[in-house]
N, C-alpha and C positions, 0 to 999 in steps of 0.2 A: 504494500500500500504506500503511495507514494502525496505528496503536498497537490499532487492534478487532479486523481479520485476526492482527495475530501475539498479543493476546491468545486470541482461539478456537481458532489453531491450536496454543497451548501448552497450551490448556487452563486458562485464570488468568484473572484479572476484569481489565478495561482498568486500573482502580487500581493492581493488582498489575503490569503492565508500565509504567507510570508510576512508582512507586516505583523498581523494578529499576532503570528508565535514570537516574532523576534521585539516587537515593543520601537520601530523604528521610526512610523510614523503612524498617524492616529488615526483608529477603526471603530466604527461605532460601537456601543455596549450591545444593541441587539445582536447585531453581525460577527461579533466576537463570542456572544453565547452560541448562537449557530454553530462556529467555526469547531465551536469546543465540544458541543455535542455529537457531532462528526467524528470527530476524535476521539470521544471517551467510545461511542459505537464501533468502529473501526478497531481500536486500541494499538493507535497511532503510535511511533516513539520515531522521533527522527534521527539519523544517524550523527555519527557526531561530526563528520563533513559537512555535513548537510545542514547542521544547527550551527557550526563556525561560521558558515557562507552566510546566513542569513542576518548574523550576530554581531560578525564582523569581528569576531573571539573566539579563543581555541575552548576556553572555561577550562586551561590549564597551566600550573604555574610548572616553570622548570628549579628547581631544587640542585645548585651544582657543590658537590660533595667532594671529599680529597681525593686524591685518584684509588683506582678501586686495587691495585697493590699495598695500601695499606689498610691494616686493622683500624677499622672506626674505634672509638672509645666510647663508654659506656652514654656518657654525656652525649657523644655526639650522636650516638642510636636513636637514645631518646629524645633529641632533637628530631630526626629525620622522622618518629613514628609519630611524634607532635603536630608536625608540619602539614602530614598529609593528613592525620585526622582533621586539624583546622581547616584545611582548605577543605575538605568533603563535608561540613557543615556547610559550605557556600556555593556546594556543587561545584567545588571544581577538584580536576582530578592532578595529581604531582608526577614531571618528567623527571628522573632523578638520569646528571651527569656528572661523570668525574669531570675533575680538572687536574692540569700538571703535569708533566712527565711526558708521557704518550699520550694526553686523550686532549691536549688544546683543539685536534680539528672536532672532537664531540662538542667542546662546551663554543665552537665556530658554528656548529651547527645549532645550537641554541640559540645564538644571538640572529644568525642572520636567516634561519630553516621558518622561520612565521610558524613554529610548533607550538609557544607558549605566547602567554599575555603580558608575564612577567616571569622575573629573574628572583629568588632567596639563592644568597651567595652566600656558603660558609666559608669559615677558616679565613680571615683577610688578613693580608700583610700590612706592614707600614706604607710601604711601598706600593699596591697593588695591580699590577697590570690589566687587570679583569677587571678592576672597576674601570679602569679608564676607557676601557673596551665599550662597557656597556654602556658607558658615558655617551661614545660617541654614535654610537647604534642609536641612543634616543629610543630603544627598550624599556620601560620600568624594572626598574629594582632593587629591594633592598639587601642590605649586609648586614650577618651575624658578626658583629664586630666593626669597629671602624679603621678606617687610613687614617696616619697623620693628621694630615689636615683634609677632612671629610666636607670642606666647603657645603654645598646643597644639595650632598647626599641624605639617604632616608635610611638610616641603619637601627640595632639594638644591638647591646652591650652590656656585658657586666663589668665595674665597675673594677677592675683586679688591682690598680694600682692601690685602690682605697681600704679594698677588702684584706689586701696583703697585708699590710702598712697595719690596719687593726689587730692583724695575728701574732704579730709583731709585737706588739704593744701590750697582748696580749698575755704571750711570753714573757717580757719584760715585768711586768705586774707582778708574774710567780717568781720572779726573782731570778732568771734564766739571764748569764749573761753573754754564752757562748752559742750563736744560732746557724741554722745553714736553712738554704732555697732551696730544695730540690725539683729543678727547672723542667724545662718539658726537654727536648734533643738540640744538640748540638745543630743539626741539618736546622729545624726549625730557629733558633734563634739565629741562626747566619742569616735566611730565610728574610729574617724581619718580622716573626711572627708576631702580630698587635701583644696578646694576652701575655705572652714570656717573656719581653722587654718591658711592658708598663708591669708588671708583677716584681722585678728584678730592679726598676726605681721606688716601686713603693717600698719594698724588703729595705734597699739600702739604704734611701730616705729615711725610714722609721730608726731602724738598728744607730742609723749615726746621731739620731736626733737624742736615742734613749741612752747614748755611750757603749752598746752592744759591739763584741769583737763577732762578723759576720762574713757568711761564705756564700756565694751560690756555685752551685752546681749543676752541670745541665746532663738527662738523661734519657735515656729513649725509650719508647711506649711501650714497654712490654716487662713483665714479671722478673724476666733473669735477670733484664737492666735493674731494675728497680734492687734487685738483690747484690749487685754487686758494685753501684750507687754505695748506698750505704755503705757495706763494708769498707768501701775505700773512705768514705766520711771518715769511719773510725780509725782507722788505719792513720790516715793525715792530720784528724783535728782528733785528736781522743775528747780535749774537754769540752767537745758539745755537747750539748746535755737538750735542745729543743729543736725539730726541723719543722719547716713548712712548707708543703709543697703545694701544686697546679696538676700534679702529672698523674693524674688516678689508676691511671695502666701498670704503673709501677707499684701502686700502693701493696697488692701479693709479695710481691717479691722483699718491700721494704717490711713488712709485714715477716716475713721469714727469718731476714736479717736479724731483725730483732729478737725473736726466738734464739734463732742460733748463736747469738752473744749474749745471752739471758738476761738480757736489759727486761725489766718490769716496766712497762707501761701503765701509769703515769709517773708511778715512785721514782723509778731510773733514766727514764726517757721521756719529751711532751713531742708530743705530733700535730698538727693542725694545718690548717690548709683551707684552701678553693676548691672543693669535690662534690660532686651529684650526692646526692643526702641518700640514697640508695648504698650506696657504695659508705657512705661513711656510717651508716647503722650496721655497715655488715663488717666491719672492721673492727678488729676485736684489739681491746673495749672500743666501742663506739667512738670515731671521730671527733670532736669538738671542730666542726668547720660551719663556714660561710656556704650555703648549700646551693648550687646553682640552679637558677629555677630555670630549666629546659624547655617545660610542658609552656610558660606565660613567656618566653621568649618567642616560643613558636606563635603562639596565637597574637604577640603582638606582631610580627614578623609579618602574618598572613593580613592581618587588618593594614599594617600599613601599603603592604603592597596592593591592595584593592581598592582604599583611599587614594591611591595615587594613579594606579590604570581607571576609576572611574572619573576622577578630575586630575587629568594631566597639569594642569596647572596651580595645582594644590600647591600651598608653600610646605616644602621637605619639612620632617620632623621624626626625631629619634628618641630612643628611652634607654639611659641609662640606669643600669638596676643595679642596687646596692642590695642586696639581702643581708639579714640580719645572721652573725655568726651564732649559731645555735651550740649552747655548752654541752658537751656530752664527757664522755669519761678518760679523753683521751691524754687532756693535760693538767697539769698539777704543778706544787712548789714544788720550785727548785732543793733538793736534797745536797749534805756536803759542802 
């Protein structure tokens, strides 16, 4: 069944049920019940070619993710499953493409393929190439995370230099005078990654402010890292006595470490950090972190970007999130 049959059988030019479905220009109230009764009789669903053409909208955002050679992290999962629930509350469906490495002609094909309405861009650098891309394309869209200087961009962020900088202070408070940053990879901070350099000035900001002897460290996404991070912490600084980290892929492995040099958590060692609140109730004892809200970064992510493709000339607007560091059992006074 096609937009011709329930135009003949309403009686109305194919135009005229074309307008009716798409809202493009105006159809009377009778001739629009017709058109619908038609419809509901038939039980019409127009393809989704068919409803872009007429729309002049795919009713789908593209989603460009780190390239699909690496392990997403927990946060960023639930990021991506966030993204596409919110957007399927508004009926629209999520093109998920990597970027980076080998896949720049996929996320080429994003900008210039007319497959989405909009762009949500994770993972941004200081630097970013991709925004500047999509800049010029005249595509909508927003960034998890900002550039430098994000001019009249429409992004969301959490706040990491502030929230570090707290942990910090945090630490300090329990009387902790010896600290370290356990960063996210080496690759990533060369990179210019937003969250591991403003995290890495809030750390030393804070620690200098509070008279803190302070280290960071940078380590790569995965449990062995995380495992042998630490060890070398110990190995180099024996008398740190509190870390904080960003790098939740590692927290297993730093988790281990600690085990295997019988450090008591929070008596012998304090822990704290930037980690998906999932992850830090399951970390034993329970993290005391700044919990990153994934599930409301998405949903503002989805609203801005729909704000912005339905009034192009919306003036940009971003949301910086501060979440509130939630105490759990992870850190304590300084002993000794």
């Amino acid at each position: 069944m096609n937009i011709g049959e329930i135009a003949k059988r309403a009686g109305v030019s194919r135009s005229t049920v074309s307008y009716a479905l798409s809202g493009k220009r105006p159809v009377s109230a009778a001739t629009v019940r017709r058109i619908n009764d038609v419809i509901a009789e038939l039980g019409y669903r127009p393809n989704a070619s068919a409803r872009a053409l007429a729309e002049g909208r795919t009713r789908t955002f593209g989603l460009v993710i780190p390239p699909a050679s690496t392990r997403l992290t927990d946060v960023q999962l639930e990021f991506v499953a966030s993204v596409v629930e919110a957007a399927a509350v508004h009926d629209h469906d999520v093109l998920l493409s990597p970027s980076g490495g080998d896949h720049d002609r996929s996320f080429e094909r994003i900008v210039t393929g007319r497959r989405v309405d909009g762009v949500i861009l994770m993972e941004i650098l200081l630097a970013d190439p991709r925004v500047d891309r999509l800049s010029q394309a005249g595509l909508p869209f927003v960034t998890i995370g900002h550039v430098e200087h994000p001019g009249a961009s429409w992004w969301v962020d959490v706040d990491y230099a502030g929230l570090i900088s707290r942990c910090v202070r945090h630490l300090a408070d329990l009387g902790h005078q010896h600290v370290v940053l356990i960063n996210r990879s080496d690759e990533l901070v060369a990179a210019g990654y937003g969250p591991a350099l403003r995290s890495t000035a809030g750390f030393l900001e804070a620690a200098g402010q509070r008279g803190l002897t302070a280290h960071n460290v940078c380590c790569a996404d995965d449990p062995a890292a995380g495992l042998a991070c630490f060890e070398q912490i110990r190995e180099r600084w024996p008398g740190v006595t509190a870390a904080v980290t960003i790098n939740e892929a590692a927290l297993p492995g730093v988790q281990r470490a600690l085990h295997r040099a019988a450090l008591d958590v929070p008596r012998a060692f304090s822990l704290t950090g930037v980690i998906a609140d999932r992850l830090a109730e399951d970390f034993y004892p329970p993290l005391t972190a700044a919990d990153v809200p994934a599930r409301q970064m998405a949903r503002l992510a989805v609203d801005l970007l729909l704000e912005q493709i339905n009034d192009p000339s919306a003036t940009p607007r971003h949301a910086l999130l501060e979440p509130a560091i939630t105490l759990r059992s992870s850190t304590g006074a300084r002993h000794g």
